[in-house]
N, C-alpha and C positions, 0 to 999 in steps of 0.2 A: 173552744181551744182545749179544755180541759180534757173531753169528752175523747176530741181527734188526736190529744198526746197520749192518753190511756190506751187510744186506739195503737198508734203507731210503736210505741213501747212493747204492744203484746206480739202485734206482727212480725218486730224484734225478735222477740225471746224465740218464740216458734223458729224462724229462719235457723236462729243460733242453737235451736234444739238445747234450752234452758229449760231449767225445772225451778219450781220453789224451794226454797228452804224448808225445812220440817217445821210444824206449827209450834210457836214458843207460847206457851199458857201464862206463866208466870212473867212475875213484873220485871223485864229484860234489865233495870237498873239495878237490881238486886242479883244478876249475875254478876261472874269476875270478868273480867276484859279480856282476858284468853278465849272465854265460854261464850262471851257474845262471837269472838271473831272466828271461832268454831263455828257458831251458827250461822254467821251472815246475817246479825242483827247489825244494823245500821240504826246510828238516833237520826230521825228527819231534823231538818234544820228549824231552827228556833226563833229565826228572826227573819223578816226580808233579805238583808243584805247576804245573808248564809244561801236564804233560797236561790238567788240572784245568782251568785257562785255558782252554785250546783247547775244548773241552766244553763250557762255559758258553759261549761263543758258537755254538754250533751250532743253528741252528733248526731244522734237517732232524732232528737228533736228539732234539729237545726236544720236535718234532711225535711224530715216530716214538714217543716213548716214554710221553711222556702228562705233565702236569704234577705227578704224585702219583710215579710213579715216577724222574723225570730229578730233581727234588728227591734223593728219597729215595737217589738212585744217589750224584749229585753230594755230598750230607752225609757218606755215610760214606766215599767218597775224601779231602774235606777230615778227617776227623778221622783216618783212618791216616796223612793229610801231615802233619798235627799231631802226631801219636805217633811218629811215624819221623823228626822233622825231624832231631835227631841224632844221628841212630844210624846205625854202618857197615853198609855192605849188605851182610854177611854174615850181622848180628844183623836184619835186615829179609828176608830169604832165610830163617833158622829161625823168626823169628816164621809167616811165612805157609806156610812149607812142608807143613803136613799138614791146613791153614786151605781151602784151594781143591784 
């Protein structure tokens, strides 16, 4: 999945005749928020439920994956958010450690 969302994101870009951003060297939280939004640094999300978010809005992956699969993908992310919401990430690290 990971592999074929990489894939379909890039074939995106290409179609939409996107480019990268210029390469940011420096540590992007020590820019000003003006400077990142100059740049088109984005912070990746921080938690499940953020990533989750993010995912549901994506239509290039929602194409890419088919409506029977992006459900099904998206369900059981929500229910490990559900299952892990209070739990320290150590006890979230052995739950999935021998899982994937």
């Amino acid at each position: 999945l990971a592999l074929g969302s990489v894939i379909a994101a890039g074939i995106d870009a290409l179609e939409r005749g996107l480019a990268l951003p210029p390469e940011t060297v420096e540590d992007p939280l020590a820019l000003s928020d003006q400077e990142r939004r100059r740049r088109r640094v984005r912070q990746l999300p921080a938690s499940l439920p953020e990533a989750i978010k993010e995912l549901e809005g994506s239509d290039i992956l929602h194409r890419a994956m088919g409506d029977m699969l992006f459900e099904a993908f998206l369900a059981t992310r929500r229910g490990e958010a559900d299952r892990f919401v209070e739990q320290e990430p150590d006890q979230v690290v052995r739950a999935h450690r021998w899982r994937y």
